[in-house]
C-alpha positions in Angstrom: 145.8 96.5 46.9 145.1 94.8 50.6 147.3 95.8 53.4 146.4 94.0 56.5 147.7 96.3 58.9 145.4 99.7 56.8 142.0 99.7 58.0 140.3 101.5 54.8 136.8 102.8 56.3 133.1 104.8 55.3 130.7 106.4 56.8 127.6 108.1 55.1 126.2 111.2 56.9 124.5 114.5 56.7 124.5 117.1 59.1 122.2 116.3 61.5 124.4 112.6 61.6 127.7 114.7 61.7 128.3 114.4 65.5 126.5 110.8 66.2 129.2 109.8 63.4 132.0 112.0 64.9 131.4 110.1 68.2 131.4 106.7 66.5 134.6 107.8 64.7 136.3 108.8 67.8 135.7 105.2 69.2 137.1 103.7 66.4 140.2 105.3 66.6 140.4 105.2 70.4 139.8 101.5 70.0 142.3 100.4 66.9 145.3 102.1 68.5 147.7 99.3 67.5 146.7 99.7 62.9 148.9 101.5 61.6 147.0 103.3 59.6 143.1 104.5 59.5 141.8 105.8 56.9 138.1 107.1 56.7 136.0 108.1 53.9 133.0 110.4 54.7 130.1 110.0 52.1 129.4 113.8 52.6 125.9 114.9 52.7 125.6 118.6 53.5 127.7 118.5 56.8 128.3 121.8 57.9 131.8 123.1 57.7 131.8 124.1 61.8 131.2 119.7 62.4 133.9 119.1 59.5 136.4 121.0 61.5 135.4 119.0 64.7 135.7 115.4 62.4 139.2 116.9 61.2 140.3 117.2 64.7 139.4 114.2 65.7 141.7 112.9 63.2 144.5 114.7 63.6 144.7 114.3 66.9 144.5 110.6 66.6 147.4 110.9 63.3 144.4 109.0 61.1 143.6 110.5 57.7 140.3 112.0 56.7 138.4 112.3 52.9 135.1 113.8 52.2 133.4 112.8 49.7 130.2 115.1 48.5 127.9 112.5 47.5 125.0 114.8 46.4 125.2 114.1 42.7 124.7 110.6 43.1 122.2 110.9 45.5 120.1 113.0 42.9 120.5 110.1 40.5 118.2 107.9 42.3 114.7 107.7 41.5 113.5 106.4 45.1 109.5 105.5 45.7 110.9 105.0 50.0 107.0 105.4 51.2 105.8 106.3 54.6 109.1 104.4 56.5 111.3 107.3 56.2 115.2 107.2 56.6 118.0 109.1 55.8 118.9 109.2 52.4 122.3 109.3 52.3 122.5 105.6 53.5 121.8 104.8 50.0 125.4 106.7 49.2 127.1 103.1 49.8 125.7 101.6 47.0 128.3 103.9 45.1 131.4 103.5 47.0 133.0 101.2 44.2 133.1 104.5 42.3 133.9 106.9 45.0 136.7 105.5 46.6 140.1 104.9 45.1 140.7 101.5 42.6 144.1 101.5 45.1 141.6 100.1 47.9 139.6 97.1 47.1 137.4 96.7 50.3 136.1 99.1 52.7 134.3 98.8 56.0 131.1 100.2 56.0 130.0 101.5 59.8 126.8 103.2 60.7 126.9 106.7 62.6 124.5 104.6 65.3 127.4 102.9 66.2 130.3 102.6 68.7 133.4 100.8 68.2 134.5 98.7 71.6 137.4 96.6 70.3 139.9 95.4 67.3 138.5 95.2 64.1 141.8 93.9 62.2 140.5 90.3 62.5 136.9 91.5 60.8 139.3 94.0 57.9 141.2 90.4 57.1 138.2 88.5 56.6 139.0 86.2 53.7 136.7 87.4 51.1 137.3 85.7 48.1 134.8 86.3 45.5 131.8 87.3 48.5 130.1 90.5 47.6 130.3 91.0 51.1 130.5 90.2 54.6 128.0 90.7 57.6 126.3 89.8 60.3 123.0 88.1 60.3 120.2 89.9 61.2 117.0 89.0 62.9 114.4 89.6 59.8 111.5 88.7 59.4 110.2 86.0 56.6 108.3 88.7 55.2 110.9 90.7 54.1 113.0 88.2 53.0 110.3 86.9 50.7 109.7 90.7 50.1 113.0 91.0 48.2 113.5 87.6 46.5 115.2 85.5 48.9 114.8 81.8 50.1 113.1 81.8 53.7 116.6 80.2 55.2 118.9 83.0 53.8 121.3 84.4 55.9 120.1 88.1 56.0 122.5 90.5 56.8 122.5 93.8 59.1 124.0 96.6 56.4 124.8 98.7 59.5 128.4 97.4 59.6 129.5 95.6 56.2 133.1 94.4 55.0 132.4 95.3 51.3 134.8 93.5 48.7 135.1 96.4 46.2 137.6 94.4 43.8 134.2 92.4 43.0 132.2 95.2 42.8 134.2 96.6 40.7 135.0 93.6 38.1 131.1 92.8 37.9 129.8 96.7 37.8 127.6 96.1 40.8 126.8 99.2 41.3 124.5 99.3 37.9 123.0 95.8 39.7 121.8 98.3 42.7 120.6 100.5 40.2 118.2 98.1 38.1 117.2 96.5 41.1 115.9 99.6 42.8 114.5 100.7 39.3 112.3 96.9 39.0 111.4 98.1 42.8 109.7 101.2 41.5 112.3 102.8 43.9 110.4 101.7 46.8 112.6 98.1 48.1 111.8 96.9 51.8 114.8 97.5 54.0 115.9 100.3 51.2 119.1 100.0 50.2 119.7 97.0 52.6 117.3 95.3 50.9 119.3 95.9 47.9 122.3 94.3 49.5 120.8 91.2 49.9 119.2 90.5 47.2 122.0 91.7 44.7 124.8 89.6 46.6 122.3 86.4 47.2 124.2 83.6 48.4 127.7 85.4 47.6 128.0 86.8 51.4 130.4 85.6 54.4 128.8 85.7 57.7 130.6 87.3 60.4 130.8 86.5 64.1 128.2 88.1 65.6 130.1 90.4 67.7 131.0 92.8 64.9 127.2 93.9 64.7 125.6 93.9 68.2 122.1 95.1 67.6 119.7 96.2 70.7 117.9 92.8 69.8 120.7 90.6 71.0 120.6 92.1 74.7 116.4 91.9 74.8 115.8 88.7 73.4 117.4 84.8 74.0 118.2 83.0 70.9 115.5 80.7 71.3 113.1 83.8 71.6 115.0 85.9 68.5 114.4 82.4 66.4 110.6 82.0 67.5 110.0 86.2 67.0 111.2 85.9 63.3 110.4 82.4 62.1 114.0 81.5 61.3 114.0 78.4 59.6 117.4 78.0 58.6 120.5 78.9 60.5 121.5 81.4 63.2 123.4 82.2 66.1 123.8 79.8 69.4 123.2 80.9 72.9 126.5 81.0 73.3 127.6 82.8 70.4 125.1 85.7 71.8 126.3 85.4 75.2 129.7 85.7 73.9 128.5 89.1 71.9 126.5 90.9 75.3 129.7 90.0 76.8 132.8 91.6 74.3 130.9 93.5 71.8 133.8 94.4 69.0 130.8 97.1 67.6 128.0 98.0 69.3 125.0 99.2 67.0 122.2 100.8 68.9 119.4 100.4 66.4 115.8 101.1 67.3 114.3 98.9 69.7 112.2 98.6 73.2 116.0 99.4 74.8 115.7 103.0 73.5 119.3 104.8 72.1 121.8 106.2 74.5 121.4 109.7 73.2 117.5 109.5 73.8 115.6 110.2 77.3 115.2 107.2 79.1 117.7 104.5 77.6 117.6 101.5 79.2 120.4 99.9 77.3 122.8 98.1 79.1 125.8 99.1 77.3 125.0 103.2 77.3 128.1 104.2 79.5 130.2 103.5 75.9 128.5 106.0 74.3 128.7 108.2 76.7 132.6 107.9 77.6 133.1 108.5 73.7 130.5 111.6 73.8 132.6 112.8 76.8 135.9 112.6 74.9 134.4 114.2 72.1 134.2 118.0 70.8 130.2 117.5 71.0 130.7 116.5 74.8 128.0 119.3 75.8 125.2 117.5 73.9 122.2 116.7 75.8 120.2 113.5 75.7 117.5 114.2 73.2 113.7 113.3 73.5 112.6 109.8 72.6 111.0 110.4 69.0 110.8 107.1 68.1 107.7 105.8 66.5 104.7 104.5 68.6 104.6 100.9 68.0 108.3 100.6 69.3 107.2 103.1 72.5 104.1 100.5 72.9 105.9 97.6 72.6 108.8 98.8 75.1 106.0 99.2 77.5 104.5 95.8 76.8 108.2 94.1 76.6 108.4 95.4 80.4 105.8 93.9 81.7 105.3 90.1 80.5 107.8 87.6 79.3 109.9 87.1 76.6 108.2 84.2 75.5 104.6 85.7 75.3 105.8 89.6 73.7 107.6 87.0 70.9 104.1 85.4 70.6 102.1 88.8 70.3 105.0 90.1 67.4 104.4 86.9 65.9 100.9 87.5 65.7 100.9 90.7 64.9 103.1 90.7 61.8 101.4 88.3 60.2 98.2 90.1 60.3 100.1 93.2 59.4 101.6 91.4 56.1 98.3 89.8 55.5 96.3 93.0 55.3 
């Protein structure tokens, strides 16, 4: 059943997540003061029992409630192919959340541990649904992947980061075994892993959301004329002022990978960094030092590039180079 005013949340996680997700956690709560009720679903992966106690306290001290849910044995289920792009596993946990939490909610909010929660996320909980499979925000993509996964080159691709997921429908059209032939008529390998899976399962069945619930690292680098000309999008996207509006009052700040660098890494140049950081000081992993940049070389090389000529022309060089990269 929907209550309005009881945010029902996830987050997926292993240990070495545990505190990024704590920290992200901790925002939420600090920023959603006026729900009256929180409560968060942890797809459990092997977090240690000293960061459980740390989650648990953040919890209590906020009067939200807390479930962990060990996700190993559907984990183990899978029979993934995910190649050289490595990620963590457990993200694929979501694809099960119609079965691991309750038939008394039917919708969740899905949030990435990369994130950090900066504002009031009622109005994105009372989305109207309807019969969407889910709600997102757009993501800058590539025509190359979207092509890669079965979609029409002017689909509205969304970010999986930070999904409303309508479990009701899930549930009354056994999504979940969708996921699973999908992935298996992948081979186990789909681009964008189980974000790819996403996509291509809901197809058109998907409400955008203002950008502002999803505020990559692209969105502060890049105009919308640039982010348009980058990735070839041909069919809609967001205006100028829609992504001025989102730099501005970002309700969730995701800090993906990107020429910005993350705020827990050596040498972030993001602009919004000092939100992470009041949240990591408020937080029982306050002592945590920023950790080397170990992010892959083409994003280190095309930081350095992005620094030193335009917008315009680094958009022209990714251009270029993608498509001899997906015509090799």
């Amino acid at each position: 059943m929907f209550n309005e005013n009881n945010i029902c949340v996830s987050y997926a996680s292993d240990d070495n997540y545990a505190a990024f997700m704590g920290i992200s956690m901790l925002s939420l709560f600090e920023s959603n003061k006026r729900a009256e009720g929180i409560t968060v679903f942890i797809l459990d992966y092997g977090i240690s029992a000293e960061n459980v106690k740390k989650l648990e306290k953040i919890a209590e001290d906020y009067g939200r409630k807390l479930i962990f849910c060990p996700v190993e044995k559907y984990i183990s289920s899978l029979d993934l192919n995910m190649g050289p792009r490595k990620i963590s596993i457990v993200s694929y946990a979501r694809l099960f959340l119609a079965s691991i939490i309750p038939e008394e909610y039917d919708r969740v909010i899905y949030l990435d541990c990369d994130t950090i929660i900066n504002g009031d996320m009622l109005p994105m909980w009372r989305a109207p649904l309807d019969d969407n499979i889910v709600a997102g925000v757009q993501d800058t993509v590539d025509r190359f992947f979207l092509n890669a996964v079965g979609l029409p080159e002017d689909t509205r691709y969304v970010n999986a980061g930070i999904l409303l997921l309508n479990l009701r429908v899930w549930r009354e059209e056994d999504m979940q075994s969708k996921f699973l032939d999908y992935i298996k008529e992948k081979g186990g390998n789909v681009p964008h892993h189980d974000q790819g899976v996403i996509n291509h399962v809901s197809g058109v069945r998907r409400l955008i959301l203002p950008l502002k619930f999803n505020v990559t690292a692209n969105i502060f680098s890049f105009s919308e004329k640039v982010i348009r000309r980058m990735h070839d999008i041909r069919g809609e996207y967001y205006s100028q002022a829609e992504i001025d509006e989102a730099r501005q009052s970002p309700t969730v700040l995701h800090f993906t990978a990107g020429i910005l660098g993350r705020p827990w890494q050596e040498g972030c140049r993001h602009p919004k960094r000092e939100l992470y950081e009041r949240a990591l000081k408020m937080s029982p992993w306050s002592d945590k030092k920023p950790e080397p940049n170990n992010e892959k070389l083409s994003v280190k090389v095309s930081a350095f590039v992005c620094e030193h000529i335009s917008p315009r022309l680094f958009a022209e060089i990714y251009r270029l180079t993608n498509f001899v990269l997906h015509k090799m």
